[in-house]
C-alpha positions in Angstrom: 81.0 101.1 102.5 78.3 99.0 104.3 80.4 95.9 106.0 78.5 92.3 104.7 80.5 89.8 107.4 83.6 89.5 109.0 85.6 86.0 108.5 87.6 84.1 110.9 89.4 81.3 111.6 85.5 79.9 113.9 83.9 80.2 110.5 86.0 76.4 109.4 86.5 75.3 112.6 90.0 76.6 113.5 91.4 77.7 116.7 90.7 81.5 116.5 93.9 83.5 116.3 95.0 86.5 118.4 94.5 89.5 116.6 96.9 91.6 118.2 99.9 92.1 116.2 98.2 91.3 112.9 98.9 93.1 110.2 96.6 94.8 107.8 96.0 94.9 103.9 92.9 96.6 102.1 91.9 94.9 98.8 89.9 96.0 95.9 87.5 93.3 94.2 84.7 93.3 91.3 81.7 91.6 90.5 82.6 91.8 87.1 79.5 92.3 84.3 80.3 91.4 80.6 77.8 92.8 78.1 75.3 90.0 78.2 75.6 90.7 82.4 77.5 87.5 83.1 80.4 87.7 85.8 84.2 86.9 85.3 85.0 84.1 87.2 88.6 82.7 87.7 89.6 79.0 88.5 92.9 78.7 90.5 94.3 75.4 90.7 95.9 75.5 93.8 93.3 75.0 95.9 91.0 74.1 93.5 88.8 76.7 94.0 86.8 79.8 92.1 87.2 83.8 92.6 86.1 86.7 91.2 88.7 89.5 90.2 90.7 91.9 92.8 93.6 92.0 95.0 95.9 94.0 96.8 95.9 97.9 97.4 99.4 98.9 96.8 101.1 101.6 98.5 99.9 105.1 97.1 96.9 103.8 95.0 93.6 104.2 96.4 91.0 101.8 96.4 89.5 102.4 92.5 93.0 102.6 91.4 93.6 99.0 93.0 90.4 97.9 91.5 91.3 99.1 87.7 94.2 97.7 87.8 93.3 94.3 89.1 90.6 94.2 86.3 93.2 94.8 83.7 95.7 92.0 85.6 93.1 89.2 86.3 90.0 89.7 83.9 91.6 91.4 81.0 89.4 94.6 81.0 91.2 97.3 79.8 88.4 99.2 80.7 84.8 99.4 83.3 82.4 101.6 84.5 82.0 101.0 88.5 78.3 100.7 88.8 78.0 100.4 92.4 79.2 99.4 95.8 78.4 95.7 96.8 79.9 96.2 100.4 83.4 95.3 102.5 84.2 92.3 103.8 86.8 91.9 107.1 89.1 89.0 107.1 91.7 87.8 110.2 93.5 85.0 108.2 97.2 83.9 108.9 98.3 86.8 110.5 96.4 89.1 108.2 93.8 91.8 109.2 92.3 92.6 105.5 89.7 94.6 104.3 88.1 94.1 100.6 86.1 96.7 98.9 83.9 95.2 96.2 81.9 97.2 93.6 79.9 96.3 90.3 81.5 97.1 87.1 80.8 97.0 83.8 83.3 96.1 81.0 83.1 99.2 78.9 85.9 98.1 76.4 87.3 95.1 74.6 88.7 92.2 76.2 92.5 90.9 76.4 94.4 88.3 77.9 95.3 88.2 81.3 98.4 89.1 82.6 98.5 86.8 85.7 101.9 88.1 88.3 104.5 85.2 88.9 102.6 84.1 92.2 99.3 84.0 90.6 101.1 82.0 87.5 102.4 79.9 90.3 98.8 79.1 92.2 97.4 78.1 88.5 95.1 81.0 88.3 93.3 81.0 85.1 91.5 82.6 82.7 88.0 84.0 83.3 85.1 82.1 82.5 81.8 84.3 82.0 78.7 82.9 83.1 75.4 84.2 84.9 75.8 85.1 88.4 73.3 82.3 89.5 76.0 80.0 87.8 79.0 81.4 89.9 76.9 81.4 93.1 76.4 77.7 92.5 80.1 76.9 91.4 81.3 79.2 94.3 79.4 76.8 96.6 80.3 73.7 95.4 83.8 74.6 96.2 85.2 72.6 98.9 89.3 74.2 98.8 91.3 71.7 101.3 93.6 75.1 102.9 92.4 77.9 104.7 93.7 80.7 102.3 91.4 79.5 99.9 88.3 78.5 102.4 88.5 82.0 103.0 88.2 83.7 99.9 86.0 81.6 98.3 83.9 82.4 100.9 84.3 86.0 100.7 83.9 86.1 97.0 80.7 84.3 96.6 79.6 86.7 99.8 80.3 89.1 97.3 78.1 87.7 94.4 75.3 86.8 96.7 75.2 90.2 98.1 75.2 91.6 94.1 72.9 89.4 93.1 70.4 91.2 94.9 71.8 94.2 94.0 71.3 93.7 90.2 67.9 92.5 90.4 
């Protein structure tokens, strides 16, 4: 998959970290397409700041199996079609050396609630919001999170819709 950027500590203005000894975590994420093509897009109150769905591969799923999953956890898609590849993004954040794997999927079934994990509960993610990708590009931008965590993936996840946009045209 065709790595968009790599993010660092340089990209806010933080003393860049030693990499050695970092550890490393591969993440699955979607730019998200209801039927009317808008994306899912998730507030998290801690932080204050927007991203689109995806998280953590966990040991012995692969990177579709991650992604699914996610879908299910944070958007409430039972089920999608992947569409297409948007591209990888490679993070060195807090001790962390991740890579996340984002595709274009379609919701191909109904809709549920969320079922946000006890951290996620914790940060005050909430539901999705669909709206048109121009939309979330904006509202991605006009993010301004005050800690790096979220700097960083708000950064990577409008990346990500930036890079699809131009995909999906």
């Amino acid at each position: 998959m065709k790595l968009l950027r790599t993010i660092s500590n340089k990209d806010f203005g933080y003393t860049e970290a030693d990499e050695s000894g970092f550890r490393q975590r591969e993440a699955a994420r979607a730019v998200l397409l209801d039927h009317r093509g808008y994306v899912s897009v998730l507030s998290v109150d801690d932080g204050n700041f927007h991203k689109i769905p995806g998280g953590g591969v966990k040991d012995g799923e692969s990177t579709i199996q991650a992604l699914r999953r996610e879908v299910i956890e944070e958007a409430g898609a039972n089920s999608i079609d992947i569409v297409g590849e948007v591209g990888s993004i490679l993070e060195y954040r807090d001790g962390l050396k991740q890579y996340s794997y984002c595709y274009i999927a379609k919701v191909s079934g109904k809709l549920r609630r969320p079922e946000f994990d006890k951290k996620e509960r914790r940060d005050g993610y909430n539901a999705p919001v669909w709206m048109p990708i121009d939309d979330a590009i904006e509202l991605f931008k006009s993010d301004k999170p005050p800690f790096a965590r979220a700097q960083f993936m708000s950064l990577r996840d409008r990346t990500f819709l930036e890079e699809a946009r131009k995909l999906l045209v």
